[in-house]
One Martini backbone bead per residue (centre of mass of N, CA, C, O) as a GRO file, in nm:
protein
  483
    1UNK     BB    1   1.766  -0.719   1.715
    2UNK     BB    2   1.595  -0.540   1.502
    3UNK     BB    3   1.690  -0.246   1.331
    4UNK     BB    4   1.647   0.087   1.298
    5UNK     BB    5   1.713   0.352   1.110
    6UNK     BB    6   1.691   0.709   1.182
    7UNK     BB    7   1.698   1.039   1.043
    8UNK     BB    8   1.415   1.185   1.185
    9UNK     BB    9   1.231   1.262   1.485
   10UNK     BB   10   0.985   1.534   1.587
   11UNK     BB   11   0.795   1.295   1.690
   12UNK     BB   12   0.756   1.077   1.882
   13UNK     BB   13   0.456   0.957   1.821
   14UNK     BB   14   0.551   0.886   1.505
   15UNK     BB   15   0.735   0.621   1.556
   16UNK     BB   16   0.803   0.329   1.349
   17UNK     BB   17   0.755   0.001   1.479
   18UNK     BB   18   0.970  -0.242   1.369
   19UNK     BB   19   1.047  -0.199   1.645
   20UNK     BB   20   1.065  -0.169   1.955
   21UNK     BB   21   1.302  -0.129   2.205
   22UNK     BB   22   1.421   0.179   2.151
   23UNK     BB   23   1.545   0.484   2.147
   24UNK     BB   24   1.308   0.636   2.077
   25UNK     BB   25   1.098   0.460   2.319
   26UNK     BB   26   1.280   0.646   2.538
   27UNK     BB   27   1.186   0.927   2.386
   28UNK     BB   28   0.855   0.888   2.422
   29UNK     BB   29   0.868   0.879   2.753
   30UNK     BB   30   1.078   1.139   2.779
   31UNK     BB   31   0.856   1.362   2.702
   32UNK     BB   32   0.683   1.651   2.758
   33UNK     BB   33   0.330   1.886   2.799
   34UNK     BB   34   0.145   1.958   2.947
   35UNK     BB   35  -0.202   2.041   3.031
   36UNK     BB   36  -0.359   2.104   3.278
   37UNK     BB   37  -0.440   2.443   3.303
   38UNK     BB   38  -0.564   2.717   3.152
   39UNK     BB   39  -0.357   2.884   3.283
   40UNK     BB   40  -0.099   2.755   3.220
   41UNK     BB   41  -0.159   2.729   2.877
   42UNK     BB   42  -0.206   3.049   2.833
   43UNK     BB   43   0.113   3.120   2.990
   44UNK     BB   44   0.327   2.862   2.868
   45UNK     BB   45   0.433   2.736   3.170
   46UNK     BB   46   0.520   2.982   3.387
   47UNK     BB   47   0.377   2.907   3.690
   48UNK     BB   48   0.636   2.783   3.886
   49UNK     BB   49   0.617   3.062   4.094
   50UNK     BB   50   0.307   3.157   4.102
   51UNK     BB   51   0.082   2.948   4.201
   52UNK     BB   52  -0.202   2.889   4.294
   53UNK     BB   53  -0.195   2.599   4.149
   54UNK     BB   54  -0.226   2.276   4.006
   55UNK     BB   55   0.031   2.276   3.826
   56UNK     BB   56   0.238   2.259   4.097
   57UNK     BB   57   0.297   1.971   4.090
   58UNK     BB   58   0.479   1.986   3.872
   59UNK     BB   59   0.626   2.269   3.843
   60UNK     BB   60   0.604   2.371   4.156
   61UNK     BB   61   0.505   2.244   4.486
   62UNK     BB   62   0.543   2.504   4.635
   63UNK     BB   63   0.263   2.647   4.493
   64UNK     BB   64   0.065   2.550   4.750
   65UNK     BB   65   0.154   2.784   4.965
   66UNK     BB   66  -0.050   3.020   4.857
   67UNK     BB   67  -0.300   2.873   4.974
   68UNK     BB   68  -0.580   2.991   5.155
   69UNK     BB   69  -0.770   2.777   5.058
   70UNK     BB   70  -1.010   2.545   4.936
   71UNK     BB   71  -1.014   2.329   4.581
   72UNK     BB   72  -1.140   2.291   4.291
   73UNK     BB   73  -1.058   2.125   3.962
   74UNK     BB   74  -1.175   2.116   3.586
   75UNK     BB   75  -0.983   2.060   3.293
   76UNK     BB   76  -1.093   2.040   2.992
   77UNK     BB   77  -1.063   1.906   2.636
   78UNK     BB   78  -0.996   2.001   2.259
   79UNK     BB   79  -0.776   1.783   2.055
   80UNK     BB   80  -0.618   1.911   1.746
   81UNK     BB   81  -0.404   1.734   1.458
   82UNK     BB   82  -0.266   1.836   1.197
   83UNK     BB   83  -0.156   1.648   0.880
   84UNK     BB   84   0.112   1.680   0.634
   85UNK     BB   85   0.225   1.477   0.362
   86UNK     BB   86   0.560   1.435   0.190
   87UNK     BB   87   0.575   1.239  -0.101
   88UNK     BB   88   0.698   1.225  -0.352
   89UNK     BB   89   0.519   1.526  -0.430
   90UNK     BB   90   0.315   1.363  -0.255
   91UNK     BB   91  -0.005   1.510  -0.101
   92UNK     BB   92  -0.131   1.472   0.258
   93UNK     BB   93  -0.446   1.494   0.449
   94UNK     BB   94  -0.502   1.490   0.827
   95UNK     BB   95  -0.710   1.404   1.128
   96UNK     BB   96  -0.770   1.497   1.483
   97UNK     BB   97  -1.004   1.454   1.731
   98UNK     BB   98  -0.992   1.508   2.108
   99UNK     BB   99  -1.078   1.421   2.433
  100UNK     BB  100  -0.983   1.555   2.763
  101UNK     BB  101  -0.812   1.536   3.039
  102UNK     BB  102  -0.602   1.792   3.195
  103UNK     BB  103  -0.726   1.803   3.467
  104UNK     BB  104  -0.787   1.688   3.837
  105UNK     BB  105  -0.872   1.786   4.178
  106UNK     BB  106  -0.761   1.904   4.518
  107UNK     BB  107  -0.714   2.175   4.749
  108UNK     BB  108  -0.554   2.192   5.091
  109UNK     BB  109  -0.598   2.464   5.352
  110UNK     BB  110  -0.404   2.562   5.618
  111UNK     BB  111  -0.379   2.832   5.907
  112UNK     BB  112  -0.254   2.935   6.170
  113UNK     BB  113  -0.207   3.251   6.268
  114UNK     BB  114   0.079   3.337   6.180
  115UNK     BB  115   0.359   3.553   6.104
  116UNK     BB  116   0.551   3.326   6.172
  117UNK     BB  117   0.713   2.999   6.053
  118UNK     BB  118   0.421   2.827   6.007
  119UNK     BB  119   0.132   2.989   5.830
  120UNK     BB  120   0.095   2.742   5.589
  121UNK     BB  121  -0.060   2.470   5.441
  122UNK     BB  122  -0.079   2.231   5.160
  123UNK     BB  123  -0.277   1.992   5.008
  124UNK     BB  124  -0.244   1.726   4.733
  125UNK     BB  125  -0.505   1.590   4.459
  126UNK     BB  126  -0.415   1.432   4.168
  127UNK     BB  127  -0.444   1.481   3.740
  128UNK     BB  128  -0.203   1.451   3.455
  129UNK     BB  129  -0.181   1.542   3.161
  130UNK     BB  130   0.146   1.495   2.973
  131UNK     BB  131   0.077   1.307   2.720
  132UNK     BB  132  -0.050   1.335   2.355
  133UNK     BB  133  -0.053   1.092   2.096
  134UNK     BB  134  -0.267   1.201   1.900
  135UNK     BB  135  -0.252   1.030   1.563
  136UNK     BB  136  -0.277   1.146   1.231
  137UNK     BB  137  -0.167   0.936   0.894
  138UNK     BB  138  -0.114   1.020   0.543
  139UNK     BB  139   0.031   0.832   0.288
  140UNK     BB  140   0.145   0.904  -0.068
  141UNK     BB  141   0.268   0.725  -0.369
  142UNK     BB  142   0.501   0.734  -0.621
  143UNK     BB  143   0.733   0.463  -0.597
  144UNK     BB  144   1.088   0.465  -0.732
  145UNK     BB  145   1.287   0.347  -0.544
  146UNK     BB  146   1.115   0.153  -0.316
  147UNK     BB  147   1.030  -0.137  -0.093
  148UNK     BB  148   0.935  -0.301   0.215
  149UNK     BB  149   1.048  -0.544   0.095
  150UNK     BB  150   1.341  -0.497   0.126
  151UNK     BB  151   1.358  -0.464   0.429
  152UNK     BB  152   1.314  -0.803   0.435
  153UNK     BB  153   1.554  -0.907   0.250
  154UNK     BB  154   1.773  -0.731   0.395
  155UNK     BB  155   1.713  -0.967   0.663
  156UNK     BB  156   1.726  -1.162   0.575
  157UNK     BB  157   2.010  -1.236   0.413
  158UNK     BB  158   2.162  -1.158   0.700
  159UNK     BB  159   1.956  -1.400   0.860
  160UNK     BB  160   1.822  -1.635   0.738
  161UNK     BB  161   1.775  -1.846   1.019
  162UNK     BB  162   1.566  -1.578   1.127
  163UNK     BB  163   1.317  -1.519   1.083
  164UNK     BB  164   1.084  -1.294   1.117
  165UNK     BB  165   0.739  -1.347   1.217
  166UNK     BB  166   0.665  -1.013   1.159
  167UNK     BB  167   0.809  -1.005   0.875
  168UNK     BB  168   0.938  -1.210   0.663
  169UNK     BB  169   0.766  -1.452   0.714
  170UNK     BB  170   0.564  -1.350   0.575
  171UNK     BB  171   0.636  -1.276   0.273
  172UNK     BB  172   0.717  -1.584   0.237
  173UNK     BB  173   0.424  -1.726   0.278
  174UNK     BB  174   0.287  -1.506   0.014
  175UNK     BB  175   0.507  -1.487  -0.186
  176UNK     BB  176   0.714  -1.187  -0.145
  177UNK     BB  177   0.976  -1.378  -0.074
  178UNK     BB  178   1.132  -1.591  -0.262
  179UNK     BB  179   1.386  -1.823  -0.279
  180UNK     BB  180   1.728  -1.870  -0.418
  181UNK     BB  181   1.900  -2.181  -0.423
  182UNK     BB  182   2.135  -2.085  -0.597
  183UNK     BB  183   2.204  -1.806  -0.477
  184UNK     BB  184   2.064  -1.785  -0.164
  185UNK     BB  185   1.825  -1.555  -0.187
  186UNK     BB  186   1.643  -1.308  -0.169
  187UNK     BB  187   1.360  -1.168  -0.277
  188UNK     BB  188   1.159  -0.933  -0.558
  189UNK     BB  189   0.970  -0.863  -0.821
  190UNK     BB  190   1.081  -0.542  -0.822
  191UNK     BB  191   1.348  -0.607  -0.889
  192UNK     BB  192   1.314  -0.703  -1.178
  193UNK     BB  193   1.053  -0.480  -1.278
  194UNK     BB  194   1.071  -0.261  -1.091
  195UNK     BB  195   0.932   0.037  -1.009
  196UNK     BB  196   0.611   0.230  -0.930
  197UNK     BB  197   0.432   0.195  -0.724
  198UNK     BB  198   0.126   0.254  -0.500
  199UNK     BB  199   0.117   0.407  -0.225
  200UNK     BB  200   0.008   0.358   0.123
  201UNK     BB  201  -0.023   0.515   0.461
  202UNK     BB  202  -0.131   0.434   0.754
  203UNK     BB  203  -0.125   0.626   1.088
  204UNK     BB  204  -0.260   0.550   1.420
  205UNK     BB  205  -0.291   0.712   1.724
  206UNK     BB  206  -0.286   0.671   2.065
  207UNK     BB  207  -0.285   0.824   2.405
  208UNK     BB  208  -0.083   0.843   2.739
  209UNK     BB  209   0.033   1.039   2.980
  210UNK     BB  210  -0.008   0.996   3.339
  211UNK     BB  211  -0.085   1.184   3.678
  212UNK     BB  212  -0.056   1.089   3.998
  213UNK     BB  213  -0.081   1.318   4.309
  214UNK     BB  214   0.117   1.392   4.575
  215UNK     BB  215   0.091   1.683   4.793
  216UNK     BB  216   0.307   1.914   4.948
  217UNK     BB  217   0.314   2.255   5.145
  218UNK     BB  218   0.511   2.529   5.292
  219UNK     BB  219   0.476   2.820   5.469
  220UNK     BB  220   0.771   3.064   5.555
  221UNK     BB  221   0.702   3.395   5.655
  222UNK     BB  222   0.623   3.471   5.339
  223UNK     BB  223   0.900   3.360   5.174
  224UNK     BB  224   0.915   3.030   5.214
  225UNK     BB  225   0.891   2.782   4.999
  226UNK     BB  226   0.767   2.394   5.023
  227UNK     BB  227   0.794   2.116   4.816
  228UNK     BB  228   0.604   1.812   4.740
  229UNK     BB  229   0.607   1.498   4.506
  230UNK     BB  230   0.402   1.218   4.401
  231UNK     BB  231   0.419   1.001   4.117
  232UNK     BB  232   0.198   0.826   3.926
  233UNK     BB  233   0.254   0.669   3.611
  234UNK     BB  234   0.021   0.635   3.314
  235UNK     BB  235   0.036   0.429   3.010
  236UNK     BB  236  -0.063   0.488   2.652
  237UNK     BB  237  -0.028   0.328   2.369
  238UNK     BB  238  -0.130   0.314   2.032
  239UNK     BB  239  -0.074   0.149   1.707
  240UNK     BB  240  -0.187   0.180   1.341
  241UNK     BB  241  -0.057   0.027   1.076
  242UNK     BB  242  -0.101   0.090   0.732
  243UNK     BB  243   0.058  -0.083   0.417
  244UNK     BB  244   0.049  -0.055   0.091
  245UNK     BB  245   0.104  -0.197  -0.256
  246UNK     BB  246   0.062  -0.116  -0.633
  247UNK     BB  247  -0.003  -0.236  -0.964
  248UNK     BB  248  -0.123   0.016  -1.119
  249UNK     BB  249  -0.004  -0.033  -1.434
  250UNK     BB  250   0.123  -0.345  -1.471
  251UNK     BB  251   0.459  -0.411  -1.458
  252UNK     BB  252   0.472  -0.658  -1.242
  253UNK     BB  253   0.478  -0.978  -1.284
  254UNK     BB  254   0.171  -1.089  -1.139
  255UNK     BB  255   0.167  -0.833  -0.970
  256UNK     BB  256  -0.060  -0.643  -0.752
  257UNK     BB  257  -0.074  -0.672  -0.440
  258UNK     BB  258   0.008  -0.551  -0.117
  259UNK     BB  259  -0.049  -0.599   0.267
  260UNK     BB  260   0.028  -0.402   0.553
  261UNK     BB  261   0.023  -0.516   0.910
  262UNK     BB  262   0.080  -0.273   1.229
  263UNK     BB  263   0.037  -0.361   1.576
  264UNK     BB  264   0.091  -0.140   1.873
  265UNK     BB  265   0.154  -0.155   2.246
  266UNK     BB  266   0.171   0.050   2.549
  267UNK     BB  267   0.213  -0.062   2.899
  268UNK     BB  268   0.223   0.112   3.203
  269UNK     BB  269   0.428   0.186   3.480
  270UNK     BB  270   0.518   0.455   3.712
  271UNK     BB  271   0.802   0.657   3.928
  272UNK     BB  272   0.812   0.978   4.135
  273UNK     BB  273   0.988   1.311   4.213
  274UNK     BB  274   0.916   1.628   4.328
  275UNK     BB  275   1.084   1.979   4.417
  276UNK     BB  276   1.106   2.265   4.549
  277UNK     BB  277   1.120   2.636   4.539
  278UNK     BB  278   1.037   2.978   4.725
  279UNK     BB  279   1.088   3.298   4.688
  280UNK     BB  280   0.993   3.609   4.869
  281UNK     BB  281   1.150   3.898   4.916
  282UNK     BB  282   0.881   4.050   4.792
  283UNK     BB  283   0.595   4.118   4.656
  284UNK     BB  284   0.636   4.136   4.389
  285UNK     BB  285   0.867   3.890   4.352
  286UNK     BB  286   0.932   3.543   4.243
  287UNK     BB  287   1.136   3.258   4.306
  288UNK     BB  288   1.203   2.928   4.131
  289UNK     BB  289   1.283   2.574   4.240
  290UNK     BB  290   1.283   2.268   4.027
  291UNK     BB  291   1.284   1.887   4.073
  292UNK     BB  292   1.311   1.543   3.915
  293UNK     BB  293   1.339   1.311   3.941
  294UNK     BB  294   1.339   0.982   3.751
  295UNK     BB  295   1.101   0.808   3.592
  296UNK     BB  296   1.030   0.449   3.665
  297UNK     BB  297   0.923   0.229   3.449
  298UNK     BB  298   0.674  -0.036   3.354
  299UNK     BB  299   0.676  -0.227   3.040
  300UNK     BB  300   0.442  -0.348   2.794
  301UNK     BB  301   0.509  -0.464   2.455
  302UNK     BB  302   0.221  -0.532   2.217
  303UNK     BB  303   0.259  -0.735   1.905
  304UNK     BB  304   0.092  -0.728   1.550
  305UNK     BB  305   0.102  -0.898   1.263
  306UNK     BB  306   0.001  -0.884   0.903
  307UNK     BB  307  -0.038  -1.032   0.529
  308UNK     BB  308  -0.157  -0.951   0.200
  309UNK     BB  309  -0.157  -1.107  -0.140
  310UNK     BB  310  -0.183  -1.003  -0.465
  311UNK     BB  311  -0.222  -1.193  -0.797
  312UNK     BB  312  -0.320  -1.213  -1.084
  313UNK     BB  313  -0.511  -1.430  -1.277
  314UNK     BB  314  -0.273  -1.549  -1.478
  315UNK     BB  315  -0.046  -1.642  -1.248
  316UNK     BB  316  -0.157  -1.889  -1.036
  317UNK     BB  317  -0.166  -1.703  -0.778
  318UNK     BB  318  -0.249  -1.712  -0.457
  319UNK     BB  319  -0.384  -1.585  -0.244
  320UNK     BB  320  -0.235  -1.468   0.083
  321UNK     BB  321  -0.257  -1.499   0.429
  322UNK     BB  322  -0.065  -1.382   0.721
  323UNK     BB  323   0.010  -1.433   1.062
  324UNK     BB  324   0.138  -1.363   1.386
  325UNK     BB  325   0.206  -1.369   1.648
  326UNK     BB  326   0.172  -1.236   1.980
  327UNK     BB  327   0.364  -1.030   2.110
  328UNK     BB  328   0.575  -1.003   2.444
  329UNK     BB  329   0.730  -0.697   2.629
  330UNK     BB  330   0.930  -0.674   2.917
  331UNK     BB  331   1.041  -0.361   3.058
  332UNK     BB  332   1.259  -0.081   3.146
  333UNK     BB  333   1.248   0.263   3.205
  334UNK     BB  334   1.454   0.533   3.242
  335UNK     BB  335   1.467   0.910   3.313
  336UNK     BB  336   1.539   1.200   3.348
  337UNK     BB  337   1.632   1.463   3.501
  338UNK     BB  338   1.459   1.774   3.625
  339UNK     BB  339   1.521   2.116   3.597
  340UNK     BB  340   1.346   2.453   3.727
  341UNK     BB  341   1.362   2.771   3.668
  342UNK     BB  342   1.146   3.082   3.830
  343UNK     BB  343   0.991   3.391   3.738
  344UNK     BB  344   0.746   3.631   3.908
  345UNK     BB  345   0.593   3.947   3.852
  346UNK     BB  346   0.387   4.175   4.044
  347UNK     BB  347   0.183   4.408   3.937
  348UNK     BB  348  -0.013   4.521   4.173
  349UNK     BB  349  -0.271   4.329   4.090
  350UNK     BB  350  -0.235   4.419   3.724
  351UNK     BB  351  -0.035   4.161   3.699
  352UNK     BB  352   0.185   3.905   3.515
  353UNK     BB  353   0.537   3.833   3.497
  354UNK     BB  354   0.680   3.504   3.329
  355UNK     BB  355   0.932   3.267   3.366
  356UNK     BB  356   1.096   2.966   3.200
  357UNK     BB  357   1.328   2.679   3.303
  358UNK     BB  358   1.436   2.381   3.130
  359UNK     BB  359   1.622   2.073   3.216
  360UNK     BB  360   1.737   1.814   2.989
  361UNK     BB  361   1.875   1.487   2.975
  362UNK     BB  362   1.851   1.249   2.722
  363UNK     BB  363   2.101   1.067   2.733
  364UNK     BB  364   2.027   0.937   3.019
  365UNK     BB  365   1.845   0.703   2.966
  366UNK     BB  366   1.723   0.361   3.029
  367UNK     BB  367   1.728   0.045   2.911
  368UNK     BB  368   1.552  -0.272   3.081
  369UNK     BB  369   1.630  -0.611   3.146
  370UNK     BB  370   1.650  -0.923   3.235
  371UNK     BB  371   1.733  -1.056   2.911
  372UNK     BB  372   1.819  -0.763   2.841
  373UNK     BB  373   2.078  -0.478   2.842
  374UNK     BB  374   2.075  -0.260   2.596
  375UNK     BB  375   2.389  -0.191   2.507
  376UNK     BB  376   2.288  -0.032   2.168
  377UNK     BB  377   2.071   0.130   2.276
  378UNK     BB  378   2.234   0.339   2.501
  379UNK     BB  379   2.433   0.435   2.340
  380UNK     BB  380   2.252   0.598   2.149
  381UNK     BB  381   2.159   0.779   2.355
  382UNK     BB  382   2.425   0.901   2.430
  383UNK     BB  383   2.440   0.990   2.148
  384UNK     BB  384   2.162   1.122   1.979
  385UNK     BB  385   2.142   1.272   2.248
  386UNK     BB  386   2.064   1.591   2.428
  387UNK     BB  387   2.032   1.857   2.563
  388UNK     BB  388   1.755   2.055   2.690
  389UNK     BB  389   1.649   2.404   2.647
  390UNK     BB  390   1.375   2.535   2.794
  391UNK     BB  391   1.170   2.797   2.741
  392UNK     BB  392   0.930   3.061   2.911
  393UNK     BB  393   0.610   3.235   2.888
  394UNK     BB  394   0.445   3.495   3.073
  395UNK     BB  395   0.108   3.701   3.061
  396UNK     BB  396  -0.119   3.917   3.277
  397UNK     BB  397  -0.447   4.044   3.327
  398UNK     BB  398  -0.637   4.282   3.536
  399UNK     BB  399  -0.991   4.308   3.503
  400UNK     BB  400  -1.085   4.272   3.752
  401UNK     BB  401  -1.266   3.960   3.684
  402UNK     BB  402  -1.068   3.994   3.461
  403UNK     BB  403  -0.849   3.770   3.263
  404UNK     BB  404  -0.575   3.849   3.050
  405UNK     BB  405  -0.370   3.584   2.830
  406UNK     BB  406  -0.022   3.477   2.745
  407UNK     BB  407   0.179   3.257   2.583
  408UNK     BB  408   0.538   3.102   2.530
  409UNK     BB  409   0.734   2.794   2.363
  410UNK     BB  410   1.029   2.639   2.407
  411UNK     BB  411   1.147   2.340   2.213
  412UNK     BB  412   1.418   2.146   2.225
  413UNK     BB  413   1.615   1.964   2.080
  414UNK     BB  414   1.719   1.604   2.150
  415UNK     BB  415   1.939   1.627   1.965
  416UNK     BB  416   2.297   1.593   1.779
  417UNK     BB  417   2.143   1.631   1.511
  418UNK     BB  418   2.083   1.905   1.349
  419UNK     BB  419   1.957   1.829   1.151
  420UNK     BB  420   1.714   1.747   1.366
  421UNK     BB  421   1.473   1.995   1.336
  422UNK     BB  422   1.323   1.954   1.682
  423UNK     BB  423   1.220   2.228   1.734
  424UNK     BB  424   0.954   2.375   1.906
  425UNK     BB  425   0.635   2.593   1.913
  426UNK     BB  426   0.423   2.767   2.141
  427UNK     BB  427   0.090   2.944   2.141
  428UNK     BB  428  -0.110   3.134   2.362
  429UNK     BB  429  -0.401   3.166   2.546
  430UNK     BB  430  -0.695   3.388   2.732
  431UNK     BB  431  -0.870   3.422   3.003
  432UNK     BB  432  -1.075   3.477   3.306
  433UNK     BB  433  -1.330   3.421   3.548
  434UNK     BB  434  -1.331   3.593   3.900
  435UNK     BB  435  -1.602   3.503   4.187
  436UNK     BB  436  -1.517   3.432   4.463
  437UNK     BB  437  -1.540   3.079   4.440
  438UNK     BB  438  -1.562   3.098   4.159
  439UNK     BB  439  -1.376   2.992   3.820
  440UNK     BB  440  -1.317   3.056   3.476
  441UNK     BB  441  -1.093   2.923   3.192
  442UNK     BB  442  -0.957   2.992   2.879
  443UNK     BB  443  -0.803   2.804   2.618
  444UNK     BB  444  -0.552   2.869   2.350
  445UNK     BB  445  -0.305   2.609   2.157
  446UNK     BB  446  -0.001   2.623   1.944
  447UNK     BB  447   0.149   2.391   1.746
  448UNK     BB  448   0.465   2.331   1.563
  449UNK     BB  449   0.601   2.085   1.335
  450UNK     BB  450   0.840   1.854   1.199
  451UNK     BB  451   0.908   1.563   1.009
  452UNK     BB  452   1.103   1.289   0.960
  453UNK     BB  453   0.950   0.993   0.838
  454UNK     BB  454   1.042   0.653   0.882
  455UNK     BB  455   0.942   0.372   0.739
  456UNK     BB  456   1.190   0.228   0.593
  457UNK     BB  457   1.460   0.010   0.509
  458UNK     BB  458   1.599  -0.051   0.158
  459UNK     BB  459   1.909  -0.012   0.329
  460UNK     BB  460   2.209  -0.028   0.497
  461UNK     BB  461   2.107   0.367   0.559
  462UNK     BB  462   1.839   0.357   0.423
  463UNK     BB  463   1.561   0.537   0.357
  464UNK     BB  464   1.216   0.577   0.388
  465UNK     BB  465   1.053   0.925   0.343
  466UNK     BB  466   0.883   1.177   0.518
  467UNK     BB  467   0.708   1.455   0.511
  468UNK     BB  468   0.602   1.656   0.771
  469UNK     BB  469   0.329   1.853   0.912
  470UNK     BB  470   0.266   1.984   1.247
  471UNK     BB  471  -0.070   2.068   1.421
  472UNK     BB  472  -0.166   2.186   1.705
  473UNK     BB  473  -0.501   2.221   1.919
  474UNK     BB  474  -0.563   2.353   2.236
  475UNK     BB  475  -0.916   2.348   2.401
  476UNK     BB  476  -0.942   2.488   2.739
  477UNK     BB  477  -1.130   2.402   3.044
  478UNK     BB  478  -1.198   2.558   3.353
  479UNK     BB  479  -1.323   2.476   3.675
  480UNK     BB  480  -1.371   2.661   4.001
  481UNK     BB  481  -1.355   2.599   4.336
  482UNK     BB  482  -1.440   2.737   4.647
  483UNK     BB  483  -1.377   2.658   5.051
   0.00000   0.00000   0.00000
């Protein structure tokens, strides 16, 4: 497998796939963010101790102890996010914006009437967005550095008796890599007479990790509460990559411009476990710890790429397309266990202040597959990769049936180096508003952080990369009913 180096990737979703199954694409689908409910995404995900919400499922399936009614709830949201990079100088901006269903579900809860130990229980059923792909990126930028051609020939050179179907033989096909049989090696016209064309690329994402949850939850004499989760993970990721570079001022001998399209898609399923447990050791107080076992996907990777050749009408040389076969292939991935500890203080029924800490081991991730066993991708994960110390805080104010909410996280980067600084803060608020059976809570978060997008590698060790800044905004709107 052709491998690209990256020199730092600070949005999983951003990851340009020249390969497929690579060390990237196991951190793109072990890094969480989950959507939830208005209330947990206000107070910045910390009320995995605090509970009596649908995303005890994730956060600590303990907190469905809490419980004392049944409820349903539906918490759409409107997903939007500016996308601003600087190629050698020159800046482009893109935006997108995507409507997502944050979760939807409904918690049944029964009482038994005892006031020591088994005094209620309580089970759900729900779907959690974990992960949102949507983003646009556009590039553009007078390039004299190198060219995408490069990335194909010095792959070529290496290889020369299997050119890959996706890449080299493409270029070769379309006439802008042709073999020099005296030399032995491939070329391209930009090597002759010079850098200097006019990039352009555009980078359109979409898709989610969903998660589908059956949940249940004991309190034991209002001190104890056990809970557990059950999860079916949906995958759904698709990139479409358009590359043109243009000899927009002429200075290269018969050629025009090419056009290179890669389309990427991930679908697949998973599955996992997370448990729980709260302490309330008095009314004021609540302290708890949940870990998530591993998550096992079984993901189809399907690829196609075409590429198109323009050149001079004085060149003598035709125009030409071709496209790649169709690739599928199947593979499985390991994700870290997670584990979390919460705790919330209750001021007195006018408050409550909630802090939270995930630990994730990024480093322990693992591809496999029945025909490939991925020991140069595992390695490079081991060594890449490394613990993130995940910090989380939130805060409410109940002004009678009004609830005023604030919170923020820290989000560790999952890199080894340090350079890769890849650690991203979200800032949130909202409102709340709780009445009898009904009750409406609205949200609103930003995330912001940068990366370093590597587009090809025009020698080995060397890339050509983008700087990028991304602001993500996410407005999420609650509706809950009791019964």
């Amino acid at each position: 497998m052709k491998k690209l180096s990256f020199i730092a990737m600070l949005l999983v979703g951003s990851i340009l796939t020249l390969d497929a199954q690579n060390e990237m694409q196991a951190l793109r689908y072990s890094q969480y963010n989950p959507f939830g409910t208005a209330r947990y995404a206000a107070q910045g995900g910390a009320i995995g101790a605090l509970g009596s919400d649908l995303t005890s499922v994730l956060t600590n399936p303990a907190g469905l102890g809490f419980y004392r009614s049944s409820e349903f709830s539906f918490s759409p949201s409107f997903y939007w996010v500016n996308t601003s990079s600087d190629f050698m100088g020159t800046q482009a901006d893109e935006s997108q914006l995507k409507f997502n269903v944050g979760s939807i579900g409904m918690v049944n809860a029964v009482t038994t009437g005892k006031s020591s130990g088994i005094v209620s229980a309580a089970y759900g059923l729900g779907y959690n967005t974990l992960v949102n792909y949507n983003n646009n990126t556009v590039i553009r930028g007078i390039n004299e550095n190198s060219s995408l051609l490069d990335d194909f020939t010095w792959h070529a050179n290496a290889d020369p008796d299997n050119l890959s179907p996706f890449y080299e033989q493409l270029a070769f096909d379309t006439y802008l890599m042709p073999y020099d049989e005296t030399a032995e090696t491939y070329w391209h016209d930009m090597q002759l007479d010079g850098y200097g064309q006019q990039l352009y690329r555009s980078s359109q994402q979409s898709g989610y990790i969903g998660e589908y949850s059956l949940s249940g939850a004991f309190n034991f004499s209002n001190l104890l509460y056990f809970g557990a989760t059950v999860g079916i993970h949906a995958v759904r990721f698709y990139e479409d990559i358009y590359h043109s570079e243009t000899d927009h001022d002429d200075h290269v001998l018969d050629f025009d411009s090419f056009r290179f399209r890669e389309f990427n898609s991930t679908r697949g399923w998973g599955y996992t476990a997370r448990f729980g447990m709260i302490l309330r050791p008095f009314q004021l107080l609540r302290i708890g710890a949940s870990f998530q076992l591993p998550t096992y996907y079984h993901l189809t990777d399907e690829k196609y790429t075409d590429m198109n050749s323009y050149w001079d009408s004085s060149s003598g040389i035709d125009d030409a397309s071709e496209g790649s076969p169709n690739g599928i292939y199947d593979y499985k991935l390991k994700t870290p266990f997670r584990a979390n500890a919460n705790a919330s203080m209750i001021l007195f029924r006018f408050a409550t202040l909630s802090v939270g800490y995930e630990y994730v081991d990024y480093s322990a991730s693992r591809l496999d597959a029945y025909d490939y066993k991925f020991f140069d991708e595992n390695d490079r994960i081991r060594q890449d990769f490394s613990v993130a110390h995940n910090l989380k805080a939130g805060a409410e104010v109940r002004l009678s049936s009004l609830y005023l909410r604030g919170g923020m996280q820290y989000l560790m980067s999952p890199f080894t180096d340090t350079r890769n600084d890849a650690e991203s803060w979200v800032y949130s608020g909202g409102f709340g508003i709780r009445v009898q059976k009904i009750y409406f809570d609205m949200s609103y978060s930003h995330s912001s952080n940068s990366e370093v997008y590597g587009m090809y590698s025009y020698a080995p060790g060397a890339n050509e990369v983008s700087l990028n800044d991304i602001n993500g905004n996410n407005l999420m709107f609650t509706v809950g009913f009791k019964f």
